[in-house]
C-alpha positions as CSV (number, residue, x, y, z in Angstrom):
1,X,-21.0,1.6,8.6
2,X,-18.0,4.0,10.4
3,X,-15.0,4.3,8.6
4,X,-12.2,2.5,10.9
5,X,-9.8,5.2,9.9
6,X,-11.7,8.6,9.7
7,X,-14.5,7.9,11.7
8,X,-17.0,8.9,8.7
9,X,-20.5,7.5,7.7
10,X,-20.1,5.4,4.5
11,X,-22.7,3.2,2.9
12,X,-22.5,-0.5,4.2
13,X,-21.7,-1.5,0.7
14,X,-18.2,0.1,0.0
15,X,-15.1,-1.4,-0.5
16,X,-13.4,1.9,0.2
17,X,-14.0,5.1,2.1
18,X,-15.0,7.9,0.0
19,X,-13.3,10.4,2.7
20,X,-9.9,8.9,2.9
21,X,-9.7,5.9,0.8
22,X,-9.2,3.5,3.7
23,X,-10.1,-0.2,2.3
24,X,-12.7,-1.6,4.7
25,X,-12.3,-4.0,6.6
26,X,-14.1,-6.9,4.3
27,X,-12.6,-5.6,1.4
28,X,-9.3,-5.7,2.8
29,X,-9.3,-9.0,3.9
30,X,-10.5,-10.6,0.5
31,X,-8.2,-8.2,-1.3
32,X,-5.2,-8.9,0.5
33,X,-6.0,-13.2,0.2
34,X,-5.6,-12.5,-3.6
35,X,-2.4,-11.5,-3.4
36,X,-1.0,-13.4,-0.2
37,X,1.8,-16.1,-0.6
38,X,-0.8,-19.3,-0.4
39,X,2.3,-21.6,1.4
40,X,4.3,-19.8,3.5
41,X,7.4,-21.8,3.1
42,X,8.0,-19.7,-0.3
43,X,7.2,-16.1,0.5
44,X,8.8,-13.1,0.9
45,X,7.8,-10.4,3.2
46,X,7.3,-7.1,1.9
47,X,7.9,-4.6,4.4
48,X,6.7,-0.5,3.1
49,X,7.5,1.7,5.4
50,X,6.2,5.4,4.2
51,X,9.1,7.9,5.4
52,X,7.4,10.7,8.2
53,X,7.9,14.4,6.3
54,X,6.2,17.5,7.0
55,X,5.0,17.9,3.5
56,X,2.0,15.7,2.3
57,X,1.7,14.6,5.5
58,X,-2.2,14.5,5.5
59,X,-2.0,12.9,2.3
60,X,-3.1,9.1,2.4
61,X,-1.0,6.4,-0.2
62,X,-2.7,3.6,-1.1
63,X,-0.5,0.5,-2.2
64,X,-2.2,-1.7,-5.1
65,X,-1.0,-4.5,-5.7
66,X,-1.8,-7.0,-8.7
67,X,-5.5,-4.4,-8.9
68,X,-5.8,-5.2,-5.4
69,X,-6.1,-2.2,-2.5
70,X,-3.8,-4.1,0.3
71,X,-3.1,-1.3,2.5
72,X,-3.5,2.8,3.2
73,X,-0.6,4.5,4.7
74,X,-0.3,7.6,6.9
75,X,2.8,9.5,7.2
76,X,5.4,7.2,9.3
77,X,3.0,4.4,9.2
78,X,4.5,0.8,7.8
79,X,2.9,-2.2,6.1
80,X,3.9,-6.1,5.8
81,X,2.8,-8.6,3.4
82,X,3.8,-12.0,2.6
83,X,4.0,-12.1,-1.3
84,X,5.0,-15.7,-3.3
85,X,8.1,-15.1,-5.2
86,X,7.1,-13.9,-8.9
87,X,6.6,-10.2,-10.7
88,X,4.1,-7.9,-9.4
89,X,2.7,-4.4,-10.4
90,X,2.5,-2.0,-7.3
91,X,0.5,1.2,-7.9
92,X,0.9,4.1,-4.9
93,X,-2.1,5.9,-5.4
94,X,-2.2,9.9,-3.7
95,X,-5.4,11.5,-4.4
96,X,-5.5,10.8,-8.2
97,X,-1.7,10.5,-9.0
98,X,-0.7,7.0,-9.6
99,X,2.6,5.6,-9.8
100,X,2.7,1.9,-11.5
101,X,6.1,0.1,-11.1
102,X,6.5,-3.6,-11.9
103,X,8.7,-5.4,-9.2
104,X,10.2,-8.8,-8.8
105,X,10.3,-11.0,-6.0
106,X,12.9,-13.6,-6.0
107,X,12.9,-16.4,-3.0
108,X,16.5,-15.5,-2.2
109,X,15.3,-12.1,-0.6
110,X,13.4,-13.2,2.7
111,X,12.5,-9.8,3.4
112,X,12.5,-6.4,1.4
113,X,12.2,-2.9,2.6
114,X,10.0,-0.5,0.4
115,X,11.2,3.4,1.4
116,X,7.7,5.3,-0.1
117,X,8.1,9.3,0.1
118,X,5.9,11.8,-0.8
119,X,6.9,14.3,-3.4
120,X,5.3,17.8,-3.6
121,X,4.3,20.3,-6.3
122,X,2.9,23.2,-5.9
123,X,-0.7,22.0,-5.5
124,X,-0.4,18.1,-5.7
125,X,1.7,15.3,-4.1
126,X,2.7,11.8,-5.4
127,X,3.7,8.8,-3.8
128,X,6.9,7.8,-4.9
129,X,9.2,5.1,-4.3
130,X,13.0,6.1,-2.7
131,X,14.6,3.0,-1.9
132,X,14.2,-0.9,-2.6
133,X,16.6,-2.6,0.0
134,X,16.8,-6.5,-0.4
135,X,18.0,-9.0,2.2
């Protein structure tokens, strides 16, 4: 199969792209039922929106959440999810470095604004978190 977001040749059988880390397509649809508010009346969307820098911008960060690969985000790119209210453990994963922070979801926040950034060091970037803004 053709990676939908490199273009590379990866074995039919991979969840993720060995280039880039892009979930494919069938694992990102099973991975992102896992986590997925099952009745919509109670969710809260989850909006991260990765901030667009000149450093680390060819650096992918993949969002876990719960274990689960929901999403792979380019510089300036954004990602929504509906989430049940509840606590949940979101990774950002950039080539290696992880960052695990628990969050809470509470069903008096319809929507909530995840600011990711990249930060550099001299030969590695991690995906950090710069802002949590609640409505």
């Amino acid at each position: 199969m053709i990676c939908k977001n490199c273009g590379k040749e990866i074995p039919d059988e991979a969840k993720f792209c060995k280039f880039c880390g892009e979930a494919t397509s069938e694992n990102e649809t099973s991975a992102n039922n896992n986590v997925v508010a099952q009745n919509s009346n109670e969710t809260v969307k989850v909006i991260f929106q990765r901030k667009k820098k000149m450093m680390g911008w060819a650096i992918p960060m993949r969002i876990d959440i719960n274990g689960n690969r929901v999403a792979s985000l380019k510089n300036g790119e954004s990602y929504e999810i509906d989430l049940a209210p509840g606590k949940y453990k979101v990774v950002i994963d950039t080539v290696g470095e992880v960052n695990p922070t628990e969050l809470e979801f509470t069903p008096e926040n319809n929507k909530v604004y995840i600011t990711l950034v990249m930060k550099m060091g001299l030969v590695t970037g991690r995906g950090v978190i710069e802002s949590i803004v609640k409505e």
